[in-house]
N, C-alpha and C positions, 0 to 999 in steps of 0.2 A: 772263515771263522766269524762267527755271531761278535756284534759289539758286547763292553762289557754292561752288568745290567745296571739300571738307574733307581733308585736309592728312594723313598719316600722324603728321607731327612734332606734333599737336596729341594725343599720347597718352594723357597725362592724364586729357583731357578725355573723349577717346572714350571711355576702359575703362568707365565705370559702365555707359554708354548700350548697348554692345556687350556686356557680359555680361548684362546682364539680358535681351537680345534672344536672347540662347546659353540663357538658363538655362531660358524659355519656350520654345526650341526643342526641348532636353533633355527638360522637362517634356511635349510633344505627342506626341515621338513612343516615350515609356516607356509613355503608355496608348493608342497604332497598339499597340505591340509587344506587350502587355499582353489591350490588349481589339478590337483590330483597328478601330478608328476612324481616318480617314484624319487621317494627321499634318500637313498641311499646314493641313485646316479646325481642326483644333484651335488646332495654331498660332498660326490669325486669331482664332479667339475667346476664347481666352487673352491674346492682344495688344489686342484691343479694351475687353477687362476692363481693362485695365489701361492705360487713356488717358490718365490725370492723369501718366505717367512723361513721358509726349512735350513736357509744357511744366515740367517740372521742369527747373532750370539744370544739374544738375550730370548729367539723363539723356538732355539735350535732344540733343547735339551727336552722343550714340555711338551712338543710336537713327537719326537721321538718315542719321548715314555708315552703319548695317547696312543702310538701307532702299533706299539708292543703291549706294554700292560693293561691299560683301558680296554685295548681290544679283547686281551685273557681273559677279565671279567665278566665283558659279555660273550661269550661265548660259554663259561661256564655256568654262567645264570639262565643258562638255554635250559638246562637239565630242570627246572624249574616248569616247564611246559610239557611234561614227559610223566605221562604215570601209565603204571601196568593196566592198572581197570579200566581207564579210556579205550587203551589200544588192542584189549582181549575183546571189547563190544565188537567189533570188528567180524571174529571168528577166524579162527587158523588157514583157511585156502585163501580169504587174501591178505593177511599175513605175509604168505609163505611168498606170492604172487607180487610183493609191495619187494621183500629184501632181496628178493633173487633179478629182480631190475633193477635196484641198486649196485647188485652185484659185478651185471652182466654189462650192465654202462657202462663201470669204471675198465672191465676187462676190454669192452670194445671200445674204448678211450684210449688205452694203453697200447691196442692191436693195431690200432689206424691212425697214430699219432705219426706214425713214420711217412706215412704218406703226406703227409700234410707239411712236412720236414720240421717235426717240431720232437723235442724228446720227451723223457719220462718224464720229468718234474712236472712242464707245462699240461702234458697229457694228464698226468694225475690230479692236479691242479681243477682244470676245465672240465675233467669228466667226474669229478668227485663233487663238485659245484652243483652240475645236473643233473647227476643223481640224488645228490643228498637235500642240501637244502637252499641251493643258490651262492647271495654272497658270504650269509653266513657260514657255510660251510668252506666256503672260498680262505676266507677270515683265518681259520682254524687249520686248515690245512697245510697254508703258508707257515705258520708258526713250528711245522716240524720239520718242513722242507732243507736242508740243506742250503745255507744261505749263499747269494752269488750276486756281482753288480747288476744283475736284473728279475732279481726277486720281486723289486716294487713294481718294476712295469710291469711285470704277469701277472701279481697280482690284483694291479689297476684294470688291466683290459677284461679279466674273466669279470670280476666282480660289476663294470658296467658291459660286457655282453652279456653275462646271464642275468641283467636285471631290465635290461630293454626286451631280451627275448623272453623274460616273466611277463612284463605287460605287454607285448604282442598276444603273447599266448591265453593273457587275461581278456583278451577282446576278442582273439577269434575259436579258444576252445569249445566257450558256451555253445557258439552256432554248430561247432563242427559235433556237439554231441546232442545237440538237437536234431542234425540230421542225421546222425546214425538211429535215431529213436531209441538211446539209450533212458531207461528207468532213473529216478532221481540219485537211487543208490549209487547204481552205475554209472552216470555221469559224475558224482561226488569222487568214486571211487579213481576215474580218469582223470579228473582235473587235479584230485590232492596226490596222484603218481607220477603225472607228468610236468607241471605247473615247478618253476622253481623256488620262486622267492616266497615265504609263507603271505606276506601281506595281499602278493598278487592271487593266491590260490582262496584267500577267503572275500576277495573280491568277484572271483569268476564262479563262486560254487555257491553266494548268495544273490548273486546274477539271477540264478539260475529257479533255489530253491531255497528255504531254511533244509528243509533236512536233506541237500543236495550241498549246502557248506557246510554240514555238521559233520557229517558223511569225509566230507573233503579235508577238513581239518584234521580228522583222526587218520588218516592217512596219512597226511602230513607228516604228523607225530611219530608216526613208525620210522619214516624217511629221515627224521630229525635223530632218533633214535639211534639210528648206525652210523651216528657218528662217530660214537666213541666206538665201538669196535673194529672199524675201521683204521681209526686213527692206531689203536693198539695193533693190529698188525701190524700197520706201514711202521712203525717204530721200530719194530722187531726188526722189519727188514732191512730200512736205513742205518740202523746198529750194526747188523750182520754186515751188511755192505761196507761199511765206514772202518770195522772191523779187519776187515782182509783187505782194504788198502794201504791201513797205516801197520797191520802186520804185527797189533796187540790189541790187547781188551779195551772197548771204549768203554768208557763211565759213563757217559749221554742217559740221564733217565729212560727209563724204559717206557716209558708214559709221563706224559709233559703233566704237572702239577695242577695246571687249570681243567684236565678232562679227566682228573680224579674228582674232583670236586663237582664237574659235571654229571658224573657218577653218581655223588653221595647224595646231592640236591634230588638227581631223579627220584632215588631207593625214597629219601625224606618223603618227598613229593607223593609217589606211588604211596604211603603208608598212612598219610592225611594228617600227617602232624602239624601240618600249615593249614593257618586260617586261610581261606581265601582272597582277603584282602592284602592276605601279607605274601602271598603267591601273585596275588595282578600285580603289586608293587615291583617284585621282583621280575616278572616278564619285562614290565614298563622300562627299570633299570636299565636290564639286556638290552633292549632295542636302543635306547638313548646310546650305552655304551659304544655296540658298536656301529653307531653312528657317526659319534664322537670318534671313533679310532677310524674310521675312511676318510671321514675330513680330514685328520693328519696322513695317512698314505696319502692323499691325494697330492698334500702339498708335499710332499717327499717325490714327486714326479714330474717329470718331465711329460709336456704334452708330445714332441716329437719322441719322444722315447718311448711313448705307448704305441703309437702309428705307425715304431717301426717292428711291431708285434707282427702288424700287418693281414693281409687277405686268406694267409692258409691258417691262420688264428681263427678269424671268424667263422671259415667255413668248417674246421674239427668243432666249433661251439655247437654248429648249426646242428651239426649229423649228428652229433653224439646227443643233442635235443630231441630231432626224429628219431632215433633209434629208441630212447624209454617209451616216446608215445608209441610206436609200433609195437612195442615190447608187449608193455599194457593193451593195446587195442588186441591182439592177437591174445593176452589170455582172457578177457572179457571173452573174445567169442568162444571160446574153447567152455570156461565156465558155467556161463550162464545161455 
């Protein structure tokens, strides 16, 4: 059972727990900007340095609310970076070619997870990260997960494996589609299918080209895109499921509150009712937000508690990683 939820009117108490989660966000992403280390793993391991705050009374409660609500924020200020006309410029076969490896990830996530001896949740978890959009989707998924005393470690370890394996992939993509002699398009169209974390994909795809990160971006968007309909299944499911354990109707929203609203911001979004400054404002938000919301999971972790995720963690991250670039390399050649 989820804790009970925390309250705006509880100010007070929030601010210590909420600033110190801001002021570790501050602090990760001045040495990203500084010395180019991805700001999000910093984040986590600046928040894990710093675990003794999470049972502290007076840092316990604003730590919490950043790790929850903060986080819902930005995740629904995603949908903000999501319009129909970006992602039609594209053209329907890779489209089609973008959602059906999102697809096929999560399925081969799910299929090979047992090998690895790990279950659904973490399967779903780690393959919905690499297909979709890294930690933010990492973020978002945890939030409908079925809560258990190792929610936060899983979602510690995905959120910094798929963001180490973004900027591996940010350094050695570029080369790896330089030697297939793929086209600017085709290389954009690789690296925003395969790449996780968006920040890393528009690092390797302006590496490369401008119209080989423009390219890359809108792909992105599409992969960012099936969030929400993904998320709407799984819900369905975990209702159903939850349903014929306890053997009556569960009330559980059918769709969590924050990926309505990620909904509505896209439709907003796609219709151009937002000025543009007031659209980068809101991107900007999203990314601070959850920023701010992994420096608190970080400090709600144990570093031996992530470690004991361990070796068959890593390597279901790794595969279900090679498996989208295969995915994608194999319909490039078929395509084009």
């Amino acid at each position: 059972m989820r804790p009970n939820p925390i309250y705006f009117w509880n100010l007070n108490s929030l601010l210590p727990g909420i600033l110190i989660s801001t002021l570790i966000a501050i602090a990760a992403q001045s040495i990203s900007d500084h010395y180019g280390a991805p700001a999000m793993l910093m984040a986590l391991l600046f928040g894990i340095s710093l675990n003794f705050l999470s049972s502290d009374s007076k840092c316990e409660l604003g730590i919490t609310f950043s790790a929850r609500n903060i986080l819902r924020l930005g995740v629904s200020l995603l949908g903000l970076r999501i319009s129909i006309s970006m992602i039609s410029e594209l053209g329907w076969s890779i489209i089609i070619v973008v959602v059906s490896s999102v697809i096929a990830t999560i399925i081969f996530g799910l299929l090979v997870a047992r090998i690895f001896n790990h279950g659904p949740k973490f399967a779903f978890l780690s393959s919905g990260s690499v297909a979709i959009c890294g930690a933010s989707a990492a973020i978002a998924i945890s939030t409908i997960l079925p809560h258990d005393e190792r929610s936060e470690e899983r979602l510690v370890f995905t959120v910094a494996g798929v963001t180490i394996l973004s900027t591996i992939a940010m350094i050695f993509y570029p080369i790896f589609t330089h030697y297939m002699e793929y086209s600017p398009k085709n290389s954009g169209i690789f690296i925003g299918s395969t790449i996780h974390d968006v920040a890393q994909v528009i690092g390797a795809g302006f590496t490369i080209s401008k119209e080989t990160g423009d390219v890359a971006i809108l792909v992105k968007l599409i992969r960012v895109a099936m969030l929400a309909p993904i998320i709407f299944v799984t819900s369905i499911i975990i209702r159903k499921i939850n349903t014929v354990k306890q053997g009556h109707q569960n009330y559980q929203p059918l769709f969590p509150g924050f990926m309505v609203v990620f909904i509505i911001l896209a439709i907003i979004n796609s219709m151009g009712f937002l000025p543009h400054t007031l659209s980068s404002l809101a991107a900007k938000t999203s990314s601070w937000a959850l920023l701010i919301a992994i420096s608190a999971v970080g400090m709600k972790t144990q570093i031996k508690e992530v470690l004991n995720v361990g070796l068959p963690a890593i390597s279901l991250l790794f595969t279900e990683t090679i498996f989208i670039a295969l995915f994608i390399i194999i319909a490039l050649h078929f395509l084009y």
